[in-house]
C-alpha positions as CSV (number, residue, x, y, z in Angstrom):
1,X,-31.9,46.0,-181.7
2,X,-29.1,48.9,-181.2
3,X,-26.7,47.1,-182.7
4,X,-28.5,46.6,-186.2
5,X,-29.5,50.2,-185.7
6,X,-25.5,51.6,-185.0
7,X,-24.6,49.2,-188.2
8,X,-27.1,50.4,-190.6
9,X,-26.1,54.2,-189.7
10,X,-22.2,53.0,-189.8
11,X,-22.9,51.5,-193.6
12,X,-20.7,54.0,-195.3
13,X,-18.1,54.4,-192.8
14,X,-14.3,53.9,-193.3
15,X,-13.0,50.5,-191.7
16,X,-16.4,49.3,-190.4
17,X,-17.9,46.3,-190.8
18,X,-20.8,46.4,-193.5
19,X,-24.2,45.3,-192.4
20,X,-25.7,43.7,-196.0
21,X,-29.0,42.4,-194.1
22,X,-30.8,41.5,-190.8
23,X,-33.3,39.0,-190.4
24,X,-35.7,39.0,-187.3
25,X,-37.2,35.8,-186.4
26,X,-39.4,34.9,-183.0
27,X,-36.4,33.9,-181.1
28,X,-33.5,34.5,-183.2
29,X,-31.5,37.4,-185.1
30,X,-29.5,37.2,-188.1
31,X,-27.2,39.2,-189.2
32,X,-25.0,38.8,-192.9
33,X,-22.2,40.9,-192.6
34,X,-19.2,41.5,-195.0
35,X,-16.8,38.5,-194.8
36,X,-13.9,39.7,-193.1
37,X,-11.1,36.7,-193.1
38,X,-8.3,38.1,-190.5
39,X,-7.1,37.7,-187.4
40,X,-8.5,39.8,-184.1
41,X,-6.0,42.8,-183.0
42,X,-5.5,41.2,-179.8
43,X,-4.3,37.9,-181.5
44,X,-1.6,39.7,-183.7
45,X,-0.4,41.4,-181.2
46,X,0.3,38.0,-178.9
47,X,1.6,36.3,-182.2
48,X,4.1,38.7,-183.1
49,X,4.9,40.4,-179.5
50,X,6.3,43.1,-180.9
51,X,5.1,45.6,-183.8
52,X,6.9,48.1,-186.5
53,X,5.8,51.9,-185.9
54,X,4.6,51.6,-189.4
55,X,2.1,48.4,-188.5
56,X,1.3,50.0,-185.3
57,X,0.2,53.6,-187.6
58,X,-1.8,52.1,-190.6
59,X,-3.4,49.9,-187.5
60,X,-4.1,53.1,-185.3
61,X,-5.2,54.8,-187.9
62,X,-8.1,52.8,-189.5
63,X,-9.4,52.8,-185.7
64,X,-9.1,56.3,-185.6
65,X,-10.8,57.0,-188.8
66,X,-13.6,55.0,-188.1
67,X,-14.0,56.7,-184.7
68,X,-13.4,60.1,-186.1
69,X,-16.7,59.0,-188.6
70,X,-18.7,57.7,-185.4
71,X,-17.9,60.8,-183.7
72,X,-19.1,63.1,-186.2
73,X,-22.5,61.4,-186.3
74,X,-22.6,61.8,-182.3
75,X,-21.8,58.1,-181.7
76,X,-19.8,56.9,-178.9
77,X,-17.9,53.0,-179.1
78,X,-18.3,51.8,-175.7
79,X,-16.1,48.7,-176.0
80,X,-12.5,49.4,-177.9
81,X,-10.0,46.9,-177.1
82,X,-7.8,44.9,-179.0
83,X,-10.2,41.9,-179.4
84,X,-12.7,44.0,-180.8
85,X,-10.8,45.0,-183.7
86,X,-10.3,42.5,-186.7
87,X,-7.3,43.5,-188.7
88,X,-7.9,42.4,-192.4
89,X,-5.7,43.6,-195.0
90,X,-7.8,44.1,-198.4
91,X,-6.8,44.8,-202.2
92,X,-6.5,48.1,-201.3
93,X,-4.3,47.8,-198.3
94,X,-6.8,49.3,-195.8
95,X,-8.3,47.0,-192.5
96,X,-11.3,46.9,-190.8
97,X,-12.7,48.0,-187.6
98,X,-15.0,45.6,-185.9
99,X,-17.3,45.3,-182.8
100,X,-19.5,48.5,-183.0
101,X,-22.5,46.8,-181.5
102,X,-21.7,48.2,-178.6
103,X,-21.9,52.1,-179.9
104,X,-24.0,54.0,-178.2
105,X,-25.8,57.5,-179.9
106,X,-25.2,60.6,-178.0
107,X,-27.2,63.7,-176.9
108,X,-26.3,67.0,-178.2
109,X,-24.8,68.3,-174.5
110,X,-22.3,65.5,-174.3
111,X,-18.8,65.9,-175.8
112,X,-17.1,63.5,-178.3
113,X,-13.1,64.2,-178.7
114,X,-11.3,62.3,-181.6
115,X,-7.7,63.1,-181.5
């Protein structure tokens, strides 16, 4: 399972999902993940149409943050788009990166860039 594998090395990341548990069954896999009430990326930005430079920063940002974490531990995401994104504004005013399962570990000869 790659994806339980990616979240458990992701657990202290900044604006990623946290994995609490996985449970393996014959045919079935659970995961319980940290609630995360919000609305996709993807949905915000139909609802509104348009977005403030500061919205579009903080949301930019705590992409790029957790990218720049993945990246440092040689892992790749493989999927970003707006849909895999949750936005989820906490206490602390900081939101939540979703939909690693697709991240993908990386030899030592390829190259990772964050900006």
């Amino acid at each position: 399972m790659d994806e339980i594998g990616n979240l458990q090395k992701l657990r202290q990341a900044p604006n990623v999902v946290y994995l609490h548990e996985h449970f393996l069954e014959q045919k079935q896999c659970y995961l319980v993940m940290e609630l995360l009430p919000g609305k996709e990326l993807f949905e915000r930005i139909i609802q509104k149409s348009t977005f403030t430079e500061e919205e579009a920063r903080n949301s930019s940002r705590c992409v790029l943050n957790a990218l720049h974490f993945m990246h440092e531990r040689r892992m790749t995401h493989r999927d970003l788009k707006p849909e895999n994104v949750l936005l989820v504004v906490r206490l602390n005013g900081g939101r939540e990166a979703t939909g690693i399962g697709l991240a993908r570990a990386c030899s030592r000869r390829l190259s990772l860039c964050s900006l």
